[in-house]
Steps between C-alpha positions, in 0.01 A plus 500: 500500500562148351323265713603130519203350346575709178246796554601839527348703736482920633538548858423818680657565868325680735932654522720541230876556519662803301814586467524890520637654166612873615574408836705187395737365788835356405670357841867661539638136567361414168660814353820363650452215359462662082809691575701109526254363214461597175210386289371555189128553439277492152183502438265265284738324353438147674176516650407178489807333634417788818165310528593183485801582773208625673321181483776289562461399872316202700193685505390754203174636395621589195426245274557486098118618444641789706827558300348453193221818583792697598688407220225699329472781730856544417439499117249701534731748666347528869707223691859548606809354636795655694821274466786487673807331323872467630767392229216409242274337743162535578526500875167656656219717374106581526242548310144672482228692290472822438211706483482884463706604848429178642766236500395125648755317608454091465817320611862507534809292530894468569748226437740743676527652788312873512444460114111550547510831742734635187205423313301630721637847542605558123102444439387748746729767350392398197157589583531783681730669174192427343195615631371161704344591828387129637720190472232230663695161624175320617646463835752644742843187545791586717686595199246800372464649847889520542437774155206679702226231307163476746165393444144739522165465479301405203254801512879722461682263246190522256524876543882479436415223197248800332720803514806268436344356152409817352845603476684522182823299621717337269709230604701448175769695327858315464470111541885455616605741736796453732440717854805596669495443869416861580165509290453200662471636871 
């Protein structure tokens, strides 16, 4: 995490928050909601401008130190974005790393309304189609627990973290792909 004094530093909780990849929860008001909505989603093909939507708020810890390493994680083909665009704009999105079956998810934003749970739930199916079994979010917000997100204990999570990284999981194949609304729920 960037720190405001310019270091970076590692923390580890005593709880982390998951977000459950086969048992993923989609609310039916939010399913409602897609059937009213279309989006479009891609992947990859503006991660930086998801970051710095992600960092563009009063308070942020991501700093450009911080973009620029995942800038190379992304390069390097283990960071990735989910974005969500409406009539050719970038509206919403998240990003994370991936590593083996294990997906960690840093940030995400919306300059319209529902535009990061669309996000959201396009990246969990993406993960469960292929072969992810953790999606860590640090910590458990309002938001993830509405999708069935909760936090455990360390001693389980690092348990989770080894099984989950000695997967063979890819995250990649097609870098635009449009999801209709019912691949999306």
């Amino acid at each position: 995490m960037g720190m405001e004094n310019g270091e970076i530093r590692w923390f580890l909780p005593e709880w982390r928050g998951i977000l459950p990849v086969a048992d993923f929860h989609v609310p039916a008001r939010f399913v409602r909601y897609l059937k009213h909505h279309p989006f479009e989603v891609r992947w990859n093909t503006a991660f930086t401008e998801v970051m710095r939507g992600c960092a563009d708020r009063d308070e942020t810890w991501i700093t450009e130190d911080i973009i620029k390493s995942y800038e190379a994680l992304h390069d390097l083909g283990h960071a990735h974005s989910a974005e969500v665009w409406r009539e050719g704009n970038l509206v919403g999105g998240v990003y994370g790393v991936a590593i083996g079956g294990a997906f960690f998810g840093e940030s995400m934003f919306s300059r319209e309304t529902q535009a990061s749970k669309v996000a959201l739930v396009a990246l969990q199916r993406r993960l469960k189609e292929r072969g992810f079994i953790m999606h860590d979010t640090q910590w458990t917000t309002p938001h993830l627990a509405s999708f069935g997100g909760h936090e455990i204990p360390c001693d389980q999570y690092l348990k989770l973290l080894q099984r989950a990284i000695r997967l063979r999981a890819s995250f990649m194949g097609s870098k635009t792909e449009k999801v209709p609304l019912k691949r999306v729920v």
